[in-house]
C-alpha positions as CSV (number, residue, x, y, z in Angstrom):
1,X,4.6,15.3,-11.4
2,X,7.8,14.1,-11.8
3,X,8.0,10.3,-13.6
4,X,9.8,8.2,-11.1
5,X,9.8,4.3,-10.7
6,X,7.1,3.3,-8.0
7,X,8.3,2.6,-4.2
8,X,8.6,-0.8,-3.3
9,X,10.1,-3.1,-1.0
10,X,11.9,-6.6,-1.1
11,X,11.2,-9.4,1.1
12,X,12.3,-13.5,0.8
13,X,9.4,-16.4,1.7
14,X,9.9,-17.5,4.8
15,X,8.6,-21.4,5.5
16,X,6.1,-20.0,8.9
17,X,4.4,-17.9,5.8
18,X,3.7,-21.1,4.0
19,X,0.0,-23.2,4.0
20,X,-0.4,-26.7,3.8
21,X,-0.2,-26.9,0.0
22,X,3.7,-25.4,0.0
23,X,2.9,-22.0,-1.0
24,X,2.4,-18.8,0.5
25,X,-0.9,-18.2,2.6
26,X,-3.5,-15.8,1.0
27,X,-3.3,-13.4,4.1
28,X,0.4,-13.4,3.8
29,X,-0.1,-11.5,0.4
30,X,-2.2,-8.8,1.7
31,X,0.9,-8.2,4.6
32,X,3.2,-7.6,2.4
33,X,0.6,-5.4,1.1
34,X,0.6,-3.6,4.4
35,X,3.7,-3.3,4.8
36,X,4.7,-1.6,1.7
37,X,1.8,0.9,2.6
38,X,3.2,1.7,5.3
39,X,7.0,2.0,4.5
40,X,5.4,4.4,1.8
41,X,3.5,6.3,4.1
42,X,6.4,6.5,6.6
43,X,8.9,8.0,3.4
44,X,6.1,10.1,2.4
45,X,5.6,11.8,5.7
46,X,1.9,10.9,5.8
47,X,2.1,9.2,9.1
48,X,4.2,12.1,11.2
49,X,1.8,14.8,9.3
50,X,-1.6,13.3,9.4
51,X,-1.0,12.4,12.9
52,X,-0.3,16.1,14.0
53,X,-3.6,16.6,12.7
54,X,-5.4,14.0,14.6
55,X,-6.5,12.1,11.4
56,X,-5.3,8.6,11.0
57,X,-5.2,6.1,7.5
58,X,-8.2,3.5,7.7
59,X,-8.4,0.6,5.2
60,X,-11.8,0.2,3.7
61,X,-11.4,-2.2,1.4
62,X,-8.7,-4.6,-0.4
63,X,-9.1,-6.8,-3.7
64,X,-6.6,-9.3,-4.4
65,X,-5.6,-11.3,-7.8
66,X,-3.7,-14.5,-7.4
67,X,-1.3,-14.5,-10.7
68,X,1.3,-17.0,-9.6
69,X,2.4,-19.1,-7.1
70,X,5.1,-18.0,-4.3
71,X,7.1,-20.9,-2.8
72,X,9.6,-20.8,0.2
73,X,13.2,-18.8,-0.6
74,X,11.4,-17.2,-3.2
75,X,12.4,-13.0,-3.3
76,X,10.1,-10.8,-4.6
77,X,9.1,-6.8,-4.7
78,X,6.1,-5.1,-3.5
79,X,5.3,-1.7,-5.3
80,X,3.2,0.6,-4.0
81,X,1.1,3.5,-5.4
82,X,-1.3,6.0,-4.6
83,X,-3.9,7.2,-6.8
84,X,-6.4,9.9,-6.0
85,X,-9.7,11.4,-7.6
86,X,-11.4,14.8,-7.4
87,X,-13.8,15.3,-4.7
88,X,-13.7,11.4,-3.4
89,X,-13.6,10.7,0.2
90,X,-11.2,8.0,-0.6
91,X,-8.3,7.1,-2.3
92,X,-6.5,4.2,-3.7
93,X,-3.0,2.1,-3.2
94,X,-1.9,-0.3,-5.6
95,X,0.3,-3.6,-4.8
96,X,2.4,-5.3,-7.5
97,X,4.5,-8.6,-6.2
98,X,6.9,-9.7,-8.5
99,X,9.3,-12.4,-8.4
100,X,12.6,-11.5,-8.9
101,X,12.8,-12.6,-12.6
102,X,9.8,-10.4,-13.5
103,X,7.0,-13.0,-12.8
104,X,3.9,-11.3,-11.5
105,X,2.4,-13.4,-8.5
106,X,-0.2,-10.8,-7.3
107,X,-1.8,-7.2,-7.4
108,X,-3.4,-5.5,-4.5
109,X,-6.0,-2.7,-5.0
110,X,-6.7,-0.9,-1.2
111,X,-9.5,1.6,-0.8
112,X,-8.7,4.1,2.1
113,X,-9.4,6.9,3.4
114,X,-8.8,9.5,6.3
115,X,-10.7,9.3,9.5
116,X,-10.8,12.3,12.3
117,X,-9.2,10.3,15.4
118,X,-11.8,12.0,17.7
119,X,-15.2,11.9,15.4
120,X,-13.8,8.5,14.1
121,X,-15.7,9.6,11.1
122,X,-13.9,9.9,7.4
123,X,-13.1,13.4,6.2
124,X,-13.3,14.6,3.2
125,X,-10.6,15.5,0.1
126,X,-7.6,13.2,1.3
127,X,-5.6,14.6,-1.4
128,X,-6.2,18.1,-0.6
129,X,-5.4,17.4,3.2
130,X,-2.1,15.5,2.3
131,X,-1.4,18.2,0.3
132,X,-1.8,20.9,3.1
133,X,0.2,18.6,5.5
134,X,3.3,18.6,3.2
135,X,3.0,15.0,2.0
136,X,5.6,13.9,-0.8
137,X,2.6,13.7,-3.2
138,X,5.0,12.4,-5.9
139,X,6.5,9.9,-4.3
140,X,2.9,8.9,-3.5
141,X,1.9,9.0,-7.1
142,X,4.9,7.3,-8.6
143,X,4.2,5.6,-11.3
């Protein structure tokens, strides 16, 4: 695998994302999450080429830790990597959010898999399938 710096985004606080203690909601954190999952999965080609296939992404499970606090105008980055295991069903994306001056305010771990459209059942060896489809794997794996 080529070593290349993780794909991220960068988004600003905006006050409608705030709670009533002046700092960003907790559900906020898992959207930008989401939506650094999916501008990877979009640049990878996972969407266009699972799709064909009739299998779609399915979250199964997201952990969150609170590091720091995220206030309005704040910028920060959201990285986003894959990690896979031999003969799992599922696989892994990881969420950094850092302030722009290097302050981590919160890491994501997501459990996902694939899941047949039709059977709406997972399938097995998402690497493997990825892999067939022509998925950037290293962009995926970026690290």
């Amino acid at each position: 695998m080529t070593e290349r710096a993780p794909f991220s985004i960068q988004t600003k606080v905006r006050t409608y994302e705030l709670d009533p203690n002046g700092h960003v909601n907790h559900a906020v954190y898992h959207q930008y999450g989401e939506i650094a999952r999916t501008e990877l999965a979009v640049a990878a080609g996972v969407m266009e080429g699972m799709l064909k296939q009739g299998i779609g992404i399915v979250m199964l499970e997201s952990h969150i830790r609170f590091r720091r606090e995220l206030h309005f105008g704040d910028e920060v980055t959201v990285t986003c990597t894959a990690r896979f295991e031999e003969d799992k069903k599922v696989f892994w994306m990881d969420n950094v959010i850092t302030k722009l001056d290097g302050t981590v305010s919160a890491e994501i771990e997501s459990t996902l898999g694939l899941m047949d459209l039709d059977k709406r059942k997972l399938v097995p060896g998402p690497f493997e399938r990825m892999q067939d489809a022509g998925i950037d794997l290293d962009l995926l794996r970026a690290a």
